[in-house]
C-alpha positions, 0 to 999 in steps of 0.5 A: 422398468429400469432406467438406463444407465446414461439418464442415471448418471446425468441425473446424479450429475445434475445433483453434484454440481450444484451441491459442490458449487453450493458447499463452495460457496458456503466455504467463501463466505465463512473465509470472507467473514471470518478474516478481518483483514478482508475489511481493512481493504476496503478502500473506502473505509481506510482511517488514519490509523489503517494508514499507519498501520499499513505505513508502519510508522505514525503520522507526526502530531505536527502533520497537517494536509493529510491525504492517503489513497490506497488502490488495493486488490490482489496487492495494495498501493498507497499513495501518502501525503503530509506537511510537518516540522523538519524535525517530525518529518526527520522523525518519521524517516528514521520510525520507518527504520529508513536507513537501517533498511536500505543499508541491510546487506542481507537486503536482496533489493535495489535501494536508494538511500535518501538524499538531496535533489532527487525527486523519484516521481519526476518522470512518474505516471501516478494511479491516483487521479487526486489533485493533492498528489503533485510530487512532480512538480517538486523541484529537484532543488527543493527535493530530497528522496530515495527508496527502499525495499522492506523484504521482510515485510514486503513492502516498497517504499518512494519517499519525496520530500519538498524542502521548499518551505523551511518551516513545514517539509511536505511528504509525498510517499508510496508504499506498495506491497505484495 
């Protein structure tokens, strides 16, 4: 006796779907395990050197009260904060190549170079619920900020920093890329 037609395709249907959903998952886990750029966005396990490196520039020896939070999905966005000397923190804007960056005139984005009495984040709704992150309540007296795009390595800088103690600038920075 023969089956009909409708059951033999049902059956082989309900014999596919699954194979292909199984095979799929195979695929997933062999790409999640084989990419160790999947762990770096594992929020929770970010060290010092993941933030320099997501950063682009090195933390100076002089920082001290170092905090980072990175919200990471699809995109990543680092909120930065650090106290140094004048001078290690002026060596860190110019390791982020800062300057250079916002003056490129093949640079498509809107810049805003670094200057006194501008605090970006005055009017800012922050992601992150951490208390160390106050930039808003830097006066804009004590303040020197701006913003750059790096197209090249697509990433978006807000840098704030607090000039209110002449012996150790605090850094408040956000990078976000896509």
């Amino acid at each position: 006796m023969r089956l009909p037609k409708s059951i033999g395709v049902a059956t082989l249907c309900c014999l596919i779907i699954p194979l292909m959903a199984l095979m799929l998952g195979l695929v997933a886990v062999l790409l999640a395990t084989s990419f160790e750029f999947l762990d770096f966005y594992n929020e929770d396990e970010w060290t010092q050197a993941d933030i320099e490196n997501f950063v682009g520039a090195p933390i100076p020896p002089s920082a001290q009260d170092i905090h980072y939070d990175p919200h990471c999905g699809i995109d990543c966005f680092v909120y930065v904060r650090f106290s140094a000397s004048p001078a290690d923190l002026d060596q860190f804007i110019i390791d982020l190549e800062f300057a250079q960056i916002a003056a490129d005139p093949n640079n498509p984005f809107k810049n805003t170079p670094l200057q006194d009495g501008l605090n970006l984040f005055m009017n800012s709704t922050p992601v992150t619920k951490a208390g160390w992150w106050q930039p808003e309540q830097v006066s804009v007296a004590d303040s020197r900020g701006g913003s750059y795009s790096d197209y090249v390595d697509n990433r978006y800088y807000t840098v704030l920093i607090d000039t209110t103690d002449p012996a150790s600038y605090t850094l408040y920075m956000t990078i976000a890329s896509t």
